[in-house]
N, C-alpha and C positions, 0 to 999 in steps of 0.2 A: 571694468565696465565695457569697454571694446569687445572682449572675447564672451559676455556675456550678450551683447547687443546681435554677434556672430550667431549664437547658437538659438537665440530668438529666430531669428530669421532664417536661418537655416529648417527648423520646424515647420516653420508657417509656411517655405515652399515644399515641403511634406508632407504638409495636412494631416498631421498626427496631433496627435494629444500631448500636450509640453512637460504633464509630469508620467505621465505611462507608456505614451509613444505606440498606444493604440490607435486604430483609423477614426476618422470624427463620428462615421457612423453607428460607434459603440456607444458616441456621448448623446445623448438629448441634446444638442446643440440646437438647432434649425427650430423658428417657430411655426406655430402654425403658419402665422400670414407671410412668413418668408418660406416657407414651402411651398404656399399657395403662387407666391409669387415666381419662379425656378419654375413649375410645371408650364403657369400662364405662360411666359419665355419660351420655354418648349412650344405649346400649341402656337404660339404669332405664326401669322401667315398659312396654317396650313387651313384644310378643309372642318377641323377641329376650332373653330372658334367661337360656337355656340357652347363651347364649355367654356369660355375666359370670358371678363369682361374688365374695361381701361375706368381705373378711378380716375373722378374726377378734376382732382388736385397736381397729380402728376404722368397719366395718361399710361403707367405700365400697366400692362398684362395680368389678371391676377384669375387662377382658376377657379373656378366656381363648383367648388367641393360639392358632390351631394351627398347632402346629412341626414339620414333617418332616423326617425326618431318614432318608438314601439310604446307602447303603453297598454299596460294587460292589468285587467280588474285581478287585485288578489284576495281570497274572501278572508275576513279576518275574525274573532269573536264575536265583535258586537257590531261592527262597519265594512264595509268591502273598501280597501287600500288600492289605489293605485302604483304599480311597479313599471317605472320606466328605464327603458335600455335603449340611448343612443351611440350609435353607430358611426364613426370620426370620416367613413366616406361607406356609399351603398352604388351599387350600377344605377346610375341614370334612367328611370325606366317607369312608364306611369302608375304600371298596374304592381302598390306597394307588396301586394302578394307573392308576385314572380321575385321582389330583390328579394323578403325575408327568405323564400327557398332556396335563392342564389344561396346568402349567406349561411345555411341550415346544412348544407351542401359539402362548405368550406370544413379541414379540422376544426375544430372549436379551440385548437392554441391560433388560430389564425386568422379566426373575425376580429375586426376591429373597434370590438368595443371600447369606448369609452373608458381609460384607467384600468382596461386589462391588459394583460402578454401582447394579443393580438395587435390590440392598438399599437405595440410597443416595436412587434414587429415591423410590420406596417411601415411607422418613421425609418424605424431601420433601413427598409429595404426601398424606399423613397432616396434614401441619402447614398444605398450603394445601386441601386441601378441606372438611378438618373442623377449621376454627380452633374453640379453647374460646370462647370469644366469641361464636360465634355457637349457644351452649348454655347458658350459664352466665351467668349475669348479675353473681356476685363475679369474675368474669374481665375483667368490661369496665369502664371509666373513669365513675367519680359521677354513675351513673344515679340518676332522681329514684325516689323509692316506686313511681308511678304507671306512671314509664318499666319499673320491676322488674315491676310489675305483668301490662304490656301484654308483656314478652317471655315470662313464663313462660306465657303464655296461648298466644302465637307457638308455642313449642316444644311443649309438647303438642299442640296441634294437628297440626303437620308429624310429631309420631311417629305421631299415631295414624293420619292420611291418607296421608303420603308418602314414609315412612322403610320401608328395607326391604333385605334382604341376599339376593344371589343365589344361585342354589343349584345346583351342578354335577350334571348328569344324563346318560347317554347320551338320544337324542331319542327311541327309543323306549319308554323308560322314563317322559318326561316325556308322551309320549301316554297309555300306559295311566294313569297316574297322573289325569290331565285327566279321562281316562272314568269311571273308577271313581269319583272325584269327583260329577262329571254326573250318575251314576247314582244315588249319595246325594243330589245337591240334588234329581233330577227322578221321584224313586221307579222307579216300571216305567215311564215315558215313554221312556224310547231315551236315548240320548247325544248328541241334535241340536243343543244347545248346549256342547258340549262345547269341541271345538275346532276355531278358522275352519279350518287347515291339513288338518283330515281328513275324508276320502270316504268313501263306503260302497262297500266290499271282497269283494270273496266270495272262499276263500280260497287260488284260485287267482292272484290278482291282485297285484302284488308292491307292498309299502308305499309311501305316498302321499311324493313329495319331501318335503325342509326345506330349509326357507331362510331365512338367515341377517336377522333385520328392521331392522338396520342395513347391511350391505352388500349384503343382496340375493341373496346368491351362495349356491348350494347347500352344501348341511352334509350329510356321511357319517354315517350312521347309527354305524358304530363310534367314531367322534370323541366328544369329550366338548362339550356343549353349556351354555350359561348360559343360567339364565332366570330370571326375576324376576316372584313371585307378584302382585305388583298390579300387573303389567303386564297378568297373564291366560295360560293355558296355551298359546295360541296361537302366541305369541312368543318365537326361541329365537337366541341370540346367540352369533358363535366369541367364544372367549375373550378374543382381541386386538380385538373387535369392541364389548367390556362397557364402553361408554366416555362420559361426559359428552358430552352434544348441544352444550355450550357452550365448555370447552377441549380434547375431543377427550382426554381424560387416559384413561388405565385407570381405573376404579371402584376408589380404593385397598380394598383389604381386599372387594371386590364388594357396599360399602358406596352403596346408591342412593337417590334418590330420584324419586320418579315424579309428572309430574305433564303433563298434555294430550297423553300419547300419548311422553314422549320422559323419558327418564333424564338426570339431574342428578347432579351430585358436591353436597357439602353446601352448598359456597358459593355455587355457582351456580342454587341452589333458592333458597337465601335471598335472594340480590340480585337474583330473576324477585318476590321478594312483598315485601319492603320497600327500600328506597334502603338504601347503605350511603357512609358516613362517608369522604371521600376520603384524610381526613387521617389517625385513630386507626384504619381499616378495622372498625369496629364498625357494627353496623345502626341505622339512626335509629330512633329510638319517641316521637319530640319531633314535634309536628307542625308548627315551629318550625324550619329548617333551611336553609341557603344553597345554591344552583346557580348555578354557576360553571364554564365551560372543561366544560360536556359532564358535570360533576360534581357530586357531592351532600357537604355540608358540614356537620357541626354547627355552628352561630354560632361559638362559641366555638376551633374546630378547623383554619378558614381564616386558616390565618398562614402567616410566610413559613418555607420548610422549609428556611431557615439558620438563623435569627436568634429564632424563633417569635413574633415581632411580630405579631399581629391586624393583620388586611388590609384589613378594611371601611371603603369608602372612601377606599382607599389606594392608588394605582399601584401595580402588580405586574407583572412578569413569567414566562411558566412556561416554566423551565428541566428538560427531558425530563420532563413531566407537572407537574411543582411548582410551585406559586406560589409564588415567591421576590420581595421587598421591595427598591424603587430603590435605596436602599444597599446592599443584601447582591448585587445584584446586579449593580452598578459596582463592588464590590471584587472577589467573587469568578468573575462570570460574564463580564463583557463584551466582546467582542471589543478590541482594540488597533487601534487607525490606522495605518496605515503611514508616514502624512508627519508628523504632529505626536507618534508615539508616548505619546497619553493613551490611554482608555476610550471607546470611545462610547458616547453617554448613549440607553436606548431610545427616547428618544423624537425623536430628530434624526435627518433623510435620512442614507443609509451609501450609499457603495457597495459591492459584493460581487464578486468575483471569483475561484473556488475558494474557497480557506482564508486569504484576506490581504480585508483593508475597510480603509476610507478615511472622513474623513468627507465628505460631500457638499460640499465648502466650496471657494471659491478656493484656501484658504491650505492646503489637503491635498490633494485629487485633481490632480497637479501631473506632466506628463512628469519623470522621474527624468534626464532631461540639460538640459533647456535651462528648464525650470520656469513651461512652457506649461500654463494651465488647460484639462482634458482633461472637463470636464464637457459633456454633452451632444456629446462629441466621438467618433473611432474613436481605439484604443490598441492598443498593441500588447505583452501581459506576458511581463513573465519574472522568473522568481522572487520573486516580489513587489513588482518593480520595472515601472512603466508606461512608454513610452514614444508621441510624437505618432508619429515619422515611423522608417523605417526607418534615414536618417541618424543620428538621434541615437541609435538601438538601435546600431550599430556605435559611434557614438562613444563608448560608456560603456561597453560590452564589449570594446573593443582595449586 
């Protein structure tokens, strides 16, 4: 009961899946209204709080999805059918026309329809770019006071510098807007700083291009366009273009962050300004912490991700990113020998060829007819069976 009570909990500050030891993000865990609630948390406090609003009952944060909801006459034999297609969140935006193009815009595995892919992605990328973890500090595993200290300091910060939600406009919309702006910060001075993309017009002269600042490629004025205020009016992004510089994902919810010129998803804003945890996936605020294999380690969090044995100073091996521990990795991992059928132990010469290993030894790497040591020699396989010479390939094949 003890060592199964250990490996509970061992999991759970993992945040893996207890019988696959997938990320939670793979499961449909989170529900709606605890999503809802994780994003609300996010906006507290910032400039963003006309998207949350505080239930009555217990006063948290909770986001205030926008839901669209389409309904197109379908004509049918005898009656015209209505077909309805809602959408699990749409851009904020009055004129329902500009989000349907937003969304028209998107892959079509990537709208968020209601009970398709899309939607499914969607959660997904809800759950990997804005983990609670990297907000909440009751969310993450027996931070010290100090360590609580240094994260809330963290997060305020990044709201107030580098959180920020896109906002769907057609481009000429976002230009006069830019101006009229200009014109308030620079009184009667002109609109000279206004925006890089705009010329001076006379008004014979037909509107100045747009072009998309991550692919580069021109944008139609009647399109709908993204752009994101602390980037600058300057900058105007397609839709399928609104995308983290570092996994290339959609901006779930067109949820950003900004920082030296280039847009971030949440996780990957945080792992550009603190190390994050290889093991729990929480951010370090220990200034105390292991690197190891290209990774960053709470002391206490480098174990083996079978058995959760503490590794320090312990042979290990990493099994597809995991450090896994000499025993857990000679029962569960280790390849078979083909002449002696044990384990081979990682730390003795193997041979390898395809998907079958041997161990380096006389007594194993051995022609399969006549039980000539093939070390250092030519061979010749088949199916997992070596042989020296052609001869003895026929004589153990007839």
């Amino acid at each position: 009961m003890k060592r199964l009570t250990q490996t509970l909990m061992g999991l759970l500050w993992r945040k893996i899946c207890r019988n696959c030891k997938c990320g939670q993000e793979e499961h449909d865990i989170l529900t709606s209204n605890e999503e809802d609630r994780k994003v609300g948390k996010l906006f507290e406090d910032t400039k963003y709080t006309t998207l949350i609003a505080k239930l009555k009952n217990d006063g948290i944060p909770m986001y205030k999805r926008n839901v669209m909801i389409l309904t197109n006459p379908v004509p049918a034999k005898k009656n015209i059918s209505i077909n309805t297609v809602t959408y699990e969140w749409a851009p904020p935006v009055q004129n329902q026309t500009l989000a349907r193009q937003y969304m028209q815009m998107l892959p079509k595995e990537k709208q968020p329809v209601a009970g398709s892919e899309g939607a499914q992605y969607r959660k997904k990328q809800l759950a990997k770019q804005l983990p609670a973890h990297d907000q909440d500090p009751s969310k993450c595993h027996e931070l010290s006071p100090s360590e609580v200290k240094q994260m809330e300091q963290f997060v305020k910060k990044y709201k107030n510098e580098a959180l920020g939600v896109g906002d769907v406009k057609l481009p000429g919309e976002v230009e006069t807007s830019a101006a009229g702006k200009s014109k308030v910060k620079n009184g009667d001075r002109g609109t000279s700083a206004a925006v890089g993309a705009m010329e001076d017009k006379s008004p014979d002269q037909k509107p100045s291009q747009y072009s998309c600042y991550c692919c580069k490629q021109n944008m139609k004025e009647g399109d709908p366009a993204v752009y994101a205020e602390r980037a600058g009016y300057d900058k105007l992004w397609h839709p399928a273009c609104f995308v983290c510089c570092t996994c290339s994902e959609l901006l779930v919810d067109m949820i950003y962050f900004w920082k030296n010129g280039n847009l971030y998803c949440g996780r990957h804003y945080c792992d550009s300004e603190k190390p994050r945890c290889a093991g729990c996936d929480e951010l370090i605020f220990s200034n105390e912490y292991t690197q190891a294999e290209g990774q960053n380690w709470h002391l206490k969090h480098f174990c083996c991700f079978d058995c959760d044995c503490v590794l320090a100073g312990e042979i290990y091996v990493m099994v597809k990113d995991n450090p896994v521990c000499k025993p857990c990795y000679m029962k569960n991992h280790a390849a078979t020998c083909q002449g002696c059928h044990n384990a081979i132990d990682p730390e003795v010469q193997r041979v390898a060829y395809n998907n079958f290993n041997w161990h380096a030894t006389q007594e194993c790497f051995l022609c399969s007819c006549c039980s000539k040591c093939l070390i250092g020699q030519k061979f010749m396989p088949v199916e997992g069976m070596v042989f020296c010479s052609v001869e003895c390939k026929k004589k153990m094949m007839s």
